[in-house]
N, C-alpha and C positions, 0 to 999 in steps of 0.2 A: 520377565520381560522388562526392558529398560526402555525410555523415551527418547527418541532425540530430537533435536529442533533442526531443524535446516534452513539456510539462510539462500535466496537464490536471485539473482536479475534477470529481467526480462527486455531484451531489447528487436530492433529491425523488426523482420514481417513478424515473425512471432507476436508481436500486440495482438495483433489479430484473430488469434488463438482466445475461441472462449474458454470457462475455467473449466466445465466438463469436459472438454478437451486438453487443457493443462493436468488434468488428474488424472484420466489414461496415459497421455503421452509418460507422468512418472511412474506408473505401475508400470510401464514396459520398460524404463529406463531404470527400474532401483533393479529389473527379473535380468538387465542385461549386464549390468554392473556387478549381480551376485551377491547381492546385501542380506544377511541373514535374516529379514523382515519379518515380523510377524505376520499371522493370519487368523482371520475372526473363526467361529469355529460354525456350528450347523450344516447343513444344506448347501449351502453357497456363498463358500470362504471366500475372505478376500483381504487384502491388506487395511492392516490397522494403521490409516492415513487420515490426519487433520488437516485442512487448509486454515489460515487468517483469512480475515477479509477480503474477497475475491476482486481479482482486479479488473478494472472496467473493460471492454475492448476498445482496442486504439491506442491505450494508454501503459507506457513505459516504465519497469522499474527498475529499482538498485533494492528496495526491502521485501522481499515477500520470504514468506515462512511457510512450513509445514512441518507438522511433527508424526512420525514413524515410530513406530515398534518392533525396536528388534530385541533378536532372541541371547546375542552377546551379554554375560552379565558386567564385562568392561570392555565395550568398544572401542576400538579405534579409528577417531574421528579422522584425524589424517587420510587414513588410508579408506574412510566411505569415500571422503571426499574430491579425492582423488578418483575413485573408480567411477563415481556419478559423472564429474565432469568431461570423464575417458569415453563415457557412454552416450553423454548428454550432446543436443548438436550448437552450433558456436552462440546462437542466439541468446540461449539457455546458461549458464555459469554457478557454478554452484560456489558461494560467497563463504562459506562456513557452516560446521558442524557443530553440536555442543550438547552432551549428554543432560538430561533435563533433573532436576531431581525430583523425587517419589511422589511429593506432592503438589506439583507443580499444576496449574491449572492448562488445558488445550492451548492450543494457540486460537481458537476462533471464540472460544471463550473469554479469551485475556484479552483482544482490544481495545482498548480505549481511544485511541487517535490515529490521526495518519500525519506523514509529511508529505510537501511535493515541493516542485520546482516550476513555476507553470513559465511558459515566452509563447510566442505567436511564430509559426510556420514561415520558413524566408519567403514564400511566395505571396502570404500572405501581410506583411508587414506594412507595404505603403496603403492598408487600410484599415490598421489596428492603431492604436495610440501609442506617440512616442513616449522614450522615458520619462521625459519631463512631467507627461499627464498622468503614468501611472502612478508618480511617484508624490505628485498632487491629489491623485482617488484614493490610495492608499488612506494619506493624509485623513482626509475626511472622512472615511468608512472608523478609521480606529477611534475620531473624537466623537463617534454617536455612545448615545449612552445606550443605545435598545436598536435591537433590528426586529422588527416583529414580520415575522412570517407562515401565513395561515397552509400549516401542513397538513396534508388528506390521506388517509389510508384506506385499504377495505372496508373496514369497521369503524374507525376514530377520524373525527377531525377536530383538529387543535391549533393555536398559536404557541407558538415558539419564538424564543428570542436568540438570535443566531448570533451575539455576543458571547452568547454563553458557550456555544457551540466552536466559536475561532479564538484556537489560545496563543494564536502566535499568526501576523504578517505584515511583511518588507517586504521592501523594493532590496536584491542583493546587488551593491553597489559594486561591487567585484566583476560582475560576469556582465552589467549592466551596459558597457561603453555605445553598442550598434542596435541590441533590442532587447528591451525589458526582460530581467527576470522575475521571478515574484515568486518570492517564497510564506507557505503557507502550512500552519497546522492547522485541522480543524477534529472536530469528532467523530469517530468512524466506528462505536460501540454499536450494539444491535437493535439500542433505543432511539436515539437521535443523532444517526450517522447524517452528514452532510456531503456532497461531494464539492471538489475546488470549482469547477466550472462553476457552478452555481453563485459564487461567492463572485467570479469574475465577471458573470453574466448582471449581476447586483450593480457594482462596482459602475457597469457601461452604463446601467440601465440609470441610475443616478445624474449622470451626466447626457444623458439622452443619445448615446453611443448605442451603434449597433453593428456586432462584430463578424466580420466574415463567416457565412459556414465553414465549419470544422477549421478554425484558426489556432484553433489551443493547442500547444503542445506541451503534454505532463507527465511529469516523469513523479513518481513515488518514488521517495529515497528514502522513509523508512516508518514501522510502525511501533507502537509505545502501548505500554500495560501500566498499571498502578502499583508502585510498591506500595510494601506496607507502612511507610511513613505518605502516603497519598502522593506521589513523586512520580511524574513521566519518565520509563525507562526504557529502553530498546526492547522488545522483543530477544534481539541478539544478544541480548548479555543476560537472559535467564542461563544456570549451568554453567555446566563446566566445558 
C-alpha cells in the first residue's frame, strides 16, 4: 500500500458541510472516480482515510489535506487528480496529489499550524473597523509581551499565553484598499490549537469593539508541519 496526500479547497454553500459529511461525501467521490483505494480489513471495511485538522463550519478554504491508501505501488497522481476532480462537484477542487513516503507521519498527526485570511462580510462592514483601526489593533496586540488566557477543558484548566500560540499577523496591504484583510498564523496542533476568530474577537475586545454577529469571513489558505530542522512547511510539499 502506498500513501497519498491530497491537497483540496473548499468554497460557496459547501462551508457549510460538517466534516462527517466531508468524509462521506469523499468515500463516494474517490468509489466514483475509481481510485484503487485501499480498505481496512475485519467485519466492516472501509477506506484507509486521514483528515487534518477539521475545518470549522461556515469557514472557507484553499489548504485542506487528507491522506488515502492506495493499492498502486506507483501512482499516478495526475491522473487521481484528474478523475477526483471529474467526480467531485465545482465547490470541491482537488488542488494536488503527492505520493507520501513510507514514513511519513498522517496528516492529522502532523499539524502544527494553520494560515487564514480573515475580512468582514460586505453587508456587514459599515460596523466592523476600518483599515486604518485594524491596522492600529494589529499594532498593539504584536507589542504585548504575554496574552494570558485562562483555557477550560473537561478535565484541565489552565493559563496559556496566546503569544506563543500566533506566529505570524498583518494587516495584507495588497488586498487591503476597501476592507481589511488580516492575515494570520496561529497553532492548530491537538494540544493548543487556537482558532482566528478568537484572536479577532481579542483584538475588538481590547478596544472595547463589538463586532457584528457572524461578520468574519475566513478563509484557510494553508496548514504546516515541523520539519526536522523545527521549520514550518506546507503539508503540500510532503512527497513527491
Amino acid at each position: 500500500m502506498k500513501k497519498i496526500r491530497i491537497r483540496f479547497s473548499k468554497h460557496g454553500a459547501v462551508r457549510y458541510i460538517g466534516h462527517l459529511d466531508v468524509m462521506r461525501y469523499f468515500q463516494k467521490t474517490i468509489r466514483r472516480a475509481k481510485i484503487n483505494v485501499t480498505y481496512t480489513g475485519g467485519y466492516s471495511p472501509h477506506q484507509v482515510m486521514t483528515f487534518a485538522a477539521p475545518l470549522g463550519v461556515g469557514i472557507e478554504s484553499d489548504g485542506e489535506y487528507m491522506d488515502i491508501g492506495v493499492k498502486d505501488e506507483n501512482p499516478d497522481t495526475v491522473s487521481i487528480m484528474d478523475a477526483l476532480n471529474e467526480a467531485s462537484v465545482p465547490e470541491i477542487r482537488i488542488l494536488s496529489v503527492r505520493v507520501l513516503p513510507d514514513d511519513a507521519g498522517n496528516a492529522m498527526a502532523s499539524v502544527y499550524a494553520s494560515s487564514y485570511e480573515i475580512s468582514f462580510y460586505e453587508d456587514k462592514t459599515d460596523k466592523c473597523p476600518d483599515t486604518a483601526k485594524i491596522r492600529e489593533m494589529i499594532g498593539k496586540l504584536n507589542t504585548l509581551d504575554s496574552i494570558i488566557y485562562h483555557k477550560e477543558t473537561k478535565k484541565t484548566t489552565r493559563d496559556i499565553d496566546l503569544k506563543d500560540l500566533i506566529y505570524d499577523l498583518h494587516l495584507d496591504e495588497d488586498k487591503s484598499d476597501t476592507v481589511p484583510v488580516i492575515c494570520m498564523t496561529v497553532n492548530s496542533s491537538s494540544s493548543d490549537s487556537i482558532k482566528p476568530s478568537f484572536v479577532m474577537e481579542y483584538m475588538c475586545d481590547m478596544e472595547d469593539i463589538k463586532l457584528p454577529e457572524n461578520a468574519l469571513k475566513i478563509l484557510r489558505t494553508d496548514m504546516y508541519t515541523l520539519n526536522e530542522a523545527g521549520e514550518m512547511v506546507s503539508l503540500g510539499s510532503i512527497g513527491r
